[in-house]
C-alpha positions as CSV (number, residue, x, y, z in Angstrom):
1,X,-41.1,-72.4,-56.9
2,X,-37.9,-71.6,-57.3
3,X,-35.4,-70.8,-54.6
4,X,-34.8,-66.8,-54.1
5,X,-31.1,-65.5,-54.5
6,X,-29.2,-64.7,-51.5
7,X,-27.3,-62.0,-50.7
8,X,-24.8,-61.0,-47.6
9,X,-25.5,-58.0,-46.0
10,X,-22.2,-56.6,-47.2
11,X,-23.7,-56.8,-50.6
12,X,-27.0,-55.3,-49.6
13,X,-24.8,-52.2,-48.0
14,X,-22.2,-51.9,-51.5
15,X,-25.0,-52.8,-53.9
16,X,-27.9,-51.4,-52.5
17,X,-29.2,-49.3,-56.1
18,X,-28.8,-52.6,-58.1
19,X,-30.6,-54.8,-55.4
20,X,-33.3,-52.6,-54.7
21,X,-33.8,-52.0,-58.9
22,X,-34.0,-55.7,-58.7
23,X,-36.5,-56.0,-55.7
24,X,-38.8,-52.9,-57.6
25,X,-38.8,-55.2,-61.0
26,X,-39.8,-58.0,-58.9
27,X,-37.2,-60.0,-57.8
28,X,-36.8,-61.5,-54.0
29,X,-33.7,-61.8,-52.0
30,X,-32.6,-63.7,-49.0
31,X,-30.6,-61.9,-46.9
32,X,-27.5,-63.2,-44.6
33,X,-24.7,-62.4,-42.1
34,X,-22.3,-64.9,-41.6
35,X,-23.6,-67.4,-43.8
36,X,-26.9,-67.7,-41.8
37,X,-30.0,-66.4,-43.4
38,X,-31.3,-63.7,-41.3
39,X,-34.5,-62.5,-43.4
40,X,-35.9,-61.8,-46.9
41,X,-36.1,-58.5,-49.0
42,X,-39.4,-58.6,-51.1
43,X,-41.3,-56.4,-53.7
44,X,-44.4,-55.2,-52.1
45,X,-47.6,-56.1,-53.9
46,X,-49.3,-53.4,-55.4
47,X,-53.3,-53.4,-54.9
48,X,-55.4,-52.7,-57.9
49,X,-57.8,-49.5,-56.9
50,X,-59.5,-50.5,-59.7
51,X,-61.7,-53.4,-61.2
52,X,-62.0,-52.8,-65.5
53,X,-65.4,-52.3,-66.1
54,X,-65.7,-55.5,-68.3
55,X,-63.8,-57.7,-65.5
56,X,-66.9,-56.4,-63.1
57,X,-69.4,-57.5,-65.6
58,X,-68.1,-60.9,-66.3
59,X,-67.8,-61.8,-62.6
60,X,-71.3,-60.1,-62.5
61,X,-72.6,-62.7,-64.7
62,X,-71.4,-65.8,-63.0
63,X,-72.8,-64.1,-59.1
64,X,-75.2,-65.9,-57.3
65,X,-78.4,-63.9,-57.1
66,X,-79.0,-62.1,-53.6
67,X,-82.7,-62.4,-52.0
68,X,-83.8,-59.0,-50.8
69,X,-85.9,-60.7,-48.0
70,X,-82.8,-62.7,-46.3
71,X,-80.5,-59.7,-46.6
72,X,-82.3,-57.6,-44.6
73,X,-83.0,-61.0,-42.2
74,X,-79.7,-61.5,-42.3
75,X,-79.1,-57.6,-41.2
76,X,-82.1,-57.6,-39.0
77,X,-80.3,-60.9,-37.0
78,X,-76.8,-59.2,-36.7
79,X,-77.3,-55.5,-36.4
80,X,-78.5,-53.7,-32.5
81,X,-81.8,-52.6,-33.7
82,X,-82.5,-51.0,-30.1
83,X,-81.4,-47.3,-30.0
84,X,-79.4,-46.4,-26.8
85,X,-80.6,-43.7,-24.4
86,X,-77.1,-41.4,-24.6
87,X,-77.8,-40.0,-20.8
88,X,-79.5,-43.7,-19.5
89,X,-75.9,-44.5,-17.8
């Protein structure tokens, strides 16, 4: 992996549109002040809402197979089953 650029704060201040261009196309900074690194600037990773229909179904095909009877075991062992009395304080 290689090592991120750094940059001084004085840059981050002047060069703030360029640096954060950079950061939104991908690219990683480390930040510092007085030659000491005092922190990183990072994109933000962007979550995929949604899964391609034919990526679902090829993952679909390689999925264990789920046994009706121990899910609901497995639900009946984990979940209250008792329904509380709302006024038995």
């Amino acid at each position: 992996m290689a090592a991120q650029p750094e940059i001084t704060q004085r840059d981050l201040r002047n060069k703030s549109k360029e640096i954060m261009d950079a950061v939104q196309g991908g690219q990683a900074f480390t930040v510092t002040r007085d030659g000491h690194q005092i922190g990183e600037l990072i994109p933000l990773r962007r979550r995929r809402r949604f899964v391609p229909r034919s990526e679902f179904v090829a993952m679909s095909r390689t999925a264990p197979d789920i046994s009706l009877e121990a899910f609901r075991a497995d639900q009946d062992a984990t979940a209250d089953q008792e329904m509380d009395d709302p006024y038995g304080r």
